[in-house]
Each structure stands twice: as C-alpha cells, then as structure tokens.
C-alpha positions as CSV (number, residue, x, y, z in Angstrom):
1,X,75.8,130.0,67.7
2,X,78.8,127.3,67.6
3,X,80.2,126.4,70.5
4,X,84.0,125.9,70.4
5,X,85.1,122.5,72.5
6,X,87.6,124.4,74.7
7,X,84.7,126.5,75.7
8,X,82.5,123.4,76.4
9,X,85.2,121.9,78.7
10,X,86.0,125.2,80.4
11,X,82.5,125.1,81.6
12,X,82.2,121.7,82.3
13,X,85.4,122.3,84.2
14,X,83.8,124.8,86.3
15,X,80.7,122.6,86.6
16,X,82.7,119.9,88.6
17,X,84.6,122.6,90.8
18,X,82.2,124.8,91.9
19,X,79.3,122.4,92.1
20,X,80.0,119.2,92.3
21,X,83.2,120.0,94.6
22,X,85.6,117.6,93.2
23,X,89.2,117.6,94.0
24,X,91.8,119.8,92.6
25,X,93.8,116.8,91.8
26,X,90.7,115.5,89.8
27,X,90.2,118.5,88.0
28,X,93.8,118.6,87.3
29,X,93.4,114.9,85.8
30,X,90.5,115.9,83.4
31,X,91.9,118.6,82.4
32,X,95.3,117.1,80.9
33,X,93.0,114.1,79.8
34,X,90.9,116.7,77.9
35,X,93.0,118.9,76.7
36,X,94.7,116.4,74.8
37,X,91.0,115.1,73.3
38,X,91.3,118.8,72.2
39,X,94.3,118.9,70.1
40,X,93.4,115.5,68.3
41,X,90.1,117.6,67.2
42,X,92.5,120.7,66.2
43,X,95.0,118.5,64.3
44,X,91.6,117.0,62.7
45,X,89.7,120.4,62.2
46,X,87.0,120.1,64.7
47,X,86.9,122.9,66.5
48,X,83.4,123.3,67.6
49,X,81.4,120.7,70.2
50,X,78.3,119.8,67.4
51,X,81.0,118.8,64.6
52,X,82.0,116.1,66.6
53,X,80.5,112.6,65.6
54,X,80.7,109.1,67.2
55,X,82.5,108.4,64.1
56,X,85.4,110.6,65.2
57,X,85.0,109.8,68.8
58,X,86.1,105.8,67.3
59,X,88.7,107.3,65.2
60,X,90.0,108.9,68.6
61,X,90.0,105.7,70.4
62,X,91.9,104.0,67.6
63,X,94.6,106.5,68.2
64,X,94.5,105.8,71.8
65,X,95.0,102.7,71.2
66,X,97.5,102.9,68.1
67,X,99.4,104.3,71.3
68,X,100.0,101.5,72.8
69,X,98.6,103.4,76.1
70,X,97.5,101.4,78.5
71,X,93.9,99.8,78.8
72,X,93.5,101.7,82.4
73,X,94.7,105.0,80.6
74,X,92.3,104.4,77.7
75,X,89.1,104.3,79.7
76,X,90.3,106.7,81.8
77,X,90.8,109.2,79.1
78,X,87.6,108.2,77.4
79,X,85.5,108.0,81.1
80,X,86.4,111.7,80.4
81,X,84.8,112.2,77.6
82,X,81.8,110.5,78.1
83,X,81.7,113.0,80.8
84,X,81.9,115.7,78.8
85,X,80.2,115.3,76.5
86,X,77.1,113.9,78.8
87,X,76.9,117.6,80.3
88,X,77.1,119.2,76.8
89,X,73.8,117.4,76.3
90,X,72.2,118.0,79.0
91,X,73.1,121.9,78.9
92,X,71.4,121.4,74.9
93,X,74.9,122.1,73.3
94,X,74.2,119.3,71.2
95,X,71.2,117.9,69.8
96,X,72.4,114.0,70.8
97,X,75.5,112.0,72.4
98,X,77.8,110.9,70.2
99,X,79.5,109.3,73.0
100,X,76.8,107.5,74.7
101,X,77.5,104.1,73.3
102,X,81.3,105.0,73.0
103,X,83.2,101.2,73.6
104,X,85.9,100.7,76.2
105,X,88.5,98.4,77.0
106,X,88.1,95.4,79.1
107,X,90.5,95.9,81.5
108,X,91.6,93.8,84.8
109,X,91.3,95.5,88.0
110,X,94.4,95.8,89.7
111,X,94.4,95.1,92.8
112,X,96.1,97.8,95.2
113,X,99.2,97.2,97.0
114,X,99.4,96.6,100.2
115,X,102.3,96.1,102.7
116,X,101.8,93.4,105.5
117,X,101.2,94.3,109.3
118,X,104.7,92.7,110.5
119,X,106.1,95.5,108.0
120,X,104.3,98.2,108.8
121,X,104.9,97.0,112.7
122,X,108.5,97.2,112.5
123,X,108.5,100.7,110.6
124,X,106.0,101.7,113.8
125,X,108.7,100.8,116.4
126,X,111.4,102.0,114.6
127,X,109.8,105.5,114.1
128,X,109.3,105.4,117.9
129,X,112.5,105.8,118.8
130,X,112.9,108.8,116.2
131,X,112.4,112.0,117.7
132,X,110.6,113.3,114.7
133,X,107.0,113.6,115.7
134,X,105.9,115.1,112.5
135,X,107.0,111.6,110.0
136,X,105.4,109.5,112.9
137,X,102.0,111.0,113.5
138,X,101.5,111.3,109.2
139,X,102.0,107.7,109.3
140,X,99.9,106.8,112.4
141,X,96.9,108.9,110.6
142,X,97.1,107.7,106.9
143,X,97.3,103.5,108.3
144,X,95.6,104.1,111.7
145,X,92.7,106.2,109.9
146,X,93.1,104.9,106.6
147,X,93.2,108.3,105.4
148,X,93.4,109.7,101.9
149,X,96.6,112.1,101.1
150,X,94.4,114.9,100.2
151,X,92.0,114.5,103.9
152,X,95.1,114.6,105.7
153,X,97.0,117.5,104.7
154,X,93.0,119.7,104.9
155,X,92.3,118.1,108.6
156,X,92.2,120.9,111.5
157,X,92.2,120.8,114.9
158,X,88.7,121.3,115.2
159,X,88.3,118.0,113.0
160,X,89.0,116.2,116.5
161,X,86.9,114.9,119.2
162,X,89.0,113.8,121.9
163,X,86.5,113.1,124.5
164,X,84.5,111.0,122.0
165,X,87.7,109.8,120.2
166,X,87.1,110.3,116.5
167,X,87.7,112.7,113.8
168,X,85.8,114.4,111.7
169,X,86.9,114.5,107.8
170,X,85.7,116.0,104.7
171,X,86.1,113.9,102.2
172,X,85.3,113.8,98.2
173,X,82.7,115.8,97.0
174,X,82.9,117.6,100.1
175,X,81.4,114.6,102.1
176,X,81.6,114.3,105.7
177,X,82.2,111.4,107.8
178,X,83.5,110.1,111.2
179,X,86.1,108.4,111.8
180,X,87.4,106.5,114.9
181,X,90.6,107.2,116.7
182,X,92.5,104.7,118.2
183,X,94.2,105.3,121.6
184,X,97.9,104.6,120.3
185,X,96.8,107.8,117.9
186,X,95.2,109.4,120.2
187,X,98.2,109.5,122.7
188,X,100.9,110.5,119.6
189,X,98.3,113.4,118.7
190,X,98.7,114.4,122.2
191,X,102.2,114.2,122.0
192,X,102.9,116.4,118.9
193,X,100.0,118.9,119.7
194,X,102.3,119.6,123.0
195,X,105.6,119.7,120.8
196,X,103.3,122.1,118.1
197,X,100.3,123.3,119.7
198,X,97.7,125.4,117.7
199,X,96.7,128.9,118.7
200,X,93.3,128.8,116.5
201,X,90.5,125.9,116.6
202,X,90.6,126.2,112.8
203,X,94.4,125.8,112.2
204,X,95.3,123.0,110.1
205,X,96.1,119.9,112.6
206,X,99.7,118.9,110.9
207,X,102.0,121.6,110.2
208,X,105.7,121.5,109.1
209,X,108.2,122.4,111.8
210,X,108.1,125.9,110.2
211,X,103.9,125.8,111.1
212,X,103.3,125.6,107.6
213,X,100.2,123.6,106.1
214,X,101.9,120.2,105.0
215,X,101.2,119.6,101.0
216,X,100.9,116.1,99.5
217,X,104.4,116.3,97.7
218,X,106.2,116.3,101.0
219,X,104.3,113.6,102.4
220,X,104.5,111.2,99.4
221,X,108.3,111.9,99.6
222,X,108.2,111.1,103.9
223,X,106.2,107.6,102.9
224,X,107.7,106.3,100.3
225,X,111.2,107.0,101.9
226,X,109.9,105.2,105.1
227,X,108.1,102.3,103.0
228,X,111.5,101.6,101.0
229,X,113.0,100.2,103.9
230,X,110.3,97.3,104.9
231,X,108.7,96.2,101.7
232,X,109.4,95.8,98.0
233,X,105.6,96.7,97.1
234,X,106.2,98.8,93.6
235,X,103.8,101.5,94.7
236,X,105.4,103.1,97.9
237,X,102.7,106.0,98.2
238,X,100.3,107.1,100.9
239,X,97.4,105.9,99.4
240,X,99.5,102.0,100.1
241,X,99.1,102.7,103.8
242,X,94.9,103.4,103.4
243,X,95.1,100.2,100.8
244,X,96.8,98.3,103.8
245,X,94.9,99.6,106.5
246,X,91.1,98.6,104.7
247,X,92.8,95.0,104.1
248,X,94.3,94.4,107.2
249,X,90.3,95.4,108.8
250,X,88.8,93.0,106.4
251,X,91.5,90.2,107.4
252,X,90.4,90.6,110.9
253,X,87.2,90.0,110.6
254,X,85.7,93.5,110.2
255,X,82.1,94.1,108.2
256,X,82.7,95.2,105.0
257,X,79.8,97.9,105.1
258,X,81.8,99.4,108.6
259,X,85.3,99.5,106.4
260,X,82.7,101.3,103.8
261,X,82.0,104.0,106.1
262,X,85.3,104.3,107.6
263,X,87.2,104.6,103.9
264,X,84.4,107.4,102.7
265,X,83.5,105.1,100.1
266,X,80.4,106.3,97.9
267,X,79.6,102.3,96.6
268,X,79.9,98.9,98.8
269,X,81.7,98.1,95.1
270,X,84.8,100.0,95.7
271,X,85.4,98.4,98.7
272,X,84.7,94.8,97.8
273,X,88.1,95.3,95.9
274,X,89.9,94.5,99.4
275,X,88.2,91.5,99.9
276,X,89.6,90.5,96.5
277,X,93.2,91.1,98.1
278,X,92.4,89.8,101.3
279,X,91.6,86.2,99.1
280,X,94.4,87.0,97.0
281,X,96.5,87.1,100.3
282,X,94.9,83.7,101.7
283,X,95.7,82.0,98.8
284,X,99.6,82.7,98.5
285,X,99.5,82.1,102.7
286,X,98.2,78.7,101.7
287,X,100.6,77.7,98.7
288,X,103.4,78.9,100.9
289,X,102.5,76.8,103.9
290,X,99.9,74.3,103.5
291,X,101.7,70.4,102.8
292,X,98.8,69.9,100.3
293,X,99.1,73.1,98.4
C-alpha cells in the first residue's frame, strides 16, 4: 500500500519527539522545512513517498536555489530531507534513497557573534545597581553558564548543588551534564531565591514576578534590549551571550575539550568553531595595534 509523504513525515516527526527527544523548537524547524518540501511535491503531483526520485529531489534543489535562498537555508532545508527520507528507508518505505547522494551547497561557516568582556562588564555593573533581580540573574546564567535559551527557562531548583557549586542541566536530546557555578552566581542566586523563594524542590528555578515559568520570547526580548546598549553585534540574542561566554574561556586559556563539556556539545567539531573566533579576534587586535601590522 502507498504511503502518502505527509504520512511519512508525520511519523518521522514523531520519531524525533518521542525517541530521539529533540527539541520543540527543532521539531518546529523541520516541520516548516518539510512541509514546504511537501507542497512542491503537491504542485508537481507526487503525493506518495516511493514516486519520489533523485531526479525530482535535483529539480527541488533547483528551485531552492532559483530562490535566491540562502546557501545556509538550502542545506538546511535539504539536511531535512536527507533525514527524511534516510528513516523512510530504514522503516522499508522505500526500496532505495533517492536522497543519499543528494548535493549541497558549499557554504562558509559563519562565525557566531560575540560581544567583548569590557561590554558585557559594563552591562554587569550597570544591572547591579538595578533592582530588578529577575533581568540580572538571566544574564548572569546564560554568560556565566553559557547556557542555551531553551536549558534556562526548563532549569529547577533541584538542578542546583550549592554545597558542590554546580548545576545540573538537561540538555539536547535529553542529555545531562554539570555545569560549574561561579561564586558571583552563586551569591545573585541567593539573592533572588530570597526575593522569590520556591515552595517545591521541582519548581522551575526562574519565574516571572507573577511566579510564572519564564518562556524564551520574553527573555530574547530582556537580552537583546540589554545588548543594544553596549555593542553593535547584528545578532543581539541569548544564544550571543553562550557564543561570548565559550570565546572568552578559550581566550583565557581554557582546554577546548573542558569548554566541550561545559557547552553540552555532542562533537569537539562544534566547538572548535570558537577557536576560529578567538583567531579571528587576535588578528583584528593585531592590525589595530601592532606598528608592523
């Protein structure tokens, strides 16, 4: 019996949720990427997984590209299908891959943005003498514990260790790891659990003023409102203060494997990316100051 694509990516869906634990956010992300995969099919008249043909999957990348999407947004979109259609396989939906040896762009790395520690100093002092405990300990936990967004907002009170002085976090694919926690954090953490102190080991750890769970939206909106003020990086996000925090480690000497284990990181390769930006950052100190440059 044929098996319609739709139905093929709402399994495959379900696959990465409920097995592989991946994000929501992910999920979300396929499924947009996917989904529009799925009406270039309809508007082509493939409707079922087997009609499709490497063929068509080159066609589709033309159109990508015909686009003028970006190279990024072209893998990205076709990373997903290669997914997709590597778990069709292997489930015997179809007899072979027409996506195995699917091309993709050469694309460039970006490197990630990443404000400087005189910066991030000043915004630290000024939020000291601001009363509101809630903006200061989300930034002294996304740079001091080069967080991710997501990790933050799920952390709960039972995530922290205070004789040891770590915290625990479950990050993707529902990996654990541990975390250090500096004193200055440890002493803020104090200082807003006394202001808004739990009643339940498993209440979430950072709660609005209204002891509501905090959601990502409202601390993108509290960074990037902070970050506008000391830098004129174009990415003002959350994830710029984990990006900042792995650099600055790495441009104080620390292992790269330790700033592995501290970011969650599956591969040493996702990580080496820093050391790309700490060079980066070298060279332009150099040209800026060096009489020889």
């Amino acid at each position: 019996m044929a098996v319609t694509i739709s139905q093929v990516i709402e399994q495959f869906l379900s696959q990465l949720s409920n097995i592989r634990r991946y994000s929501d956010n992910t999920i979300k992300a396929y499924r947009i990427d996917l989904s529009e995969f799925v009406r270039f099919c309809s508007d082509n008249s493939k409707f079922n997984i087997d009609e499709i043909t490497e063929k068509f999957l080159k066609k589709y990348l033309v159109n990508l590209t015909e686009r003028e999407l970006d190279k990024t947004s072209i893998s990205r979109k076709l990373s997903a299908i290669r997914s997709l259609f590597r778990y069709a396989f292997r489930n015997e939906l179809i007899e072979s891959n027409p996506a195995s040896s699917l091309p993709s762009p050469k694309t460039r790395r970006k490197l990630p943005s990443v404000v400087d520690v005189n910066s991030l100093e000043y915004l630290i002092e000024v939020s000291k003498s601001n009363t509101d405990l809630l903006q200061k300990i989300i930034f002294e936990l996304l740079y001091g514990c080069a967080l991710r967004v997501s990790e933050l907002c799920n952390l709960k009170y039972k995530d922290i260790d205070f004789d040891n002085s770590t915290i625990r976090i479950l990050g993707k694919g529902n990996k654990m790891r541990i975390v250090p926690l500096g004193s200055k954090s440890l002493q803020l953490l104090n200082s807003y659990l006394n202001e808004f102190p739990v009643s339940d080991h498993n209440d979430f750890l950072i709660r609005t003023k209204s002891n509501e769970k905090i959601y990502p939206r409202m601390v993108y909106r509290i960074v990037n409102r902070n970050l506008s003020k000391v830098t004129d990086v174009k990415n003002k996000s959350p994830h710029t203060l984990r990006h900042s925090a792995a650099t600055h480690m790495l441009d104080n000497g620390a292992d790269l494997r330790v700033v592995k284990e501290i970011l969650g990181h599956e591969n040493l390769s996702t990580t080496q990316i820093y050391t790309h930006v700490s060079i980066e950052r070298l060279k332009a100190t150099y040209k800026k100051s060096h009489p020889k440059s």
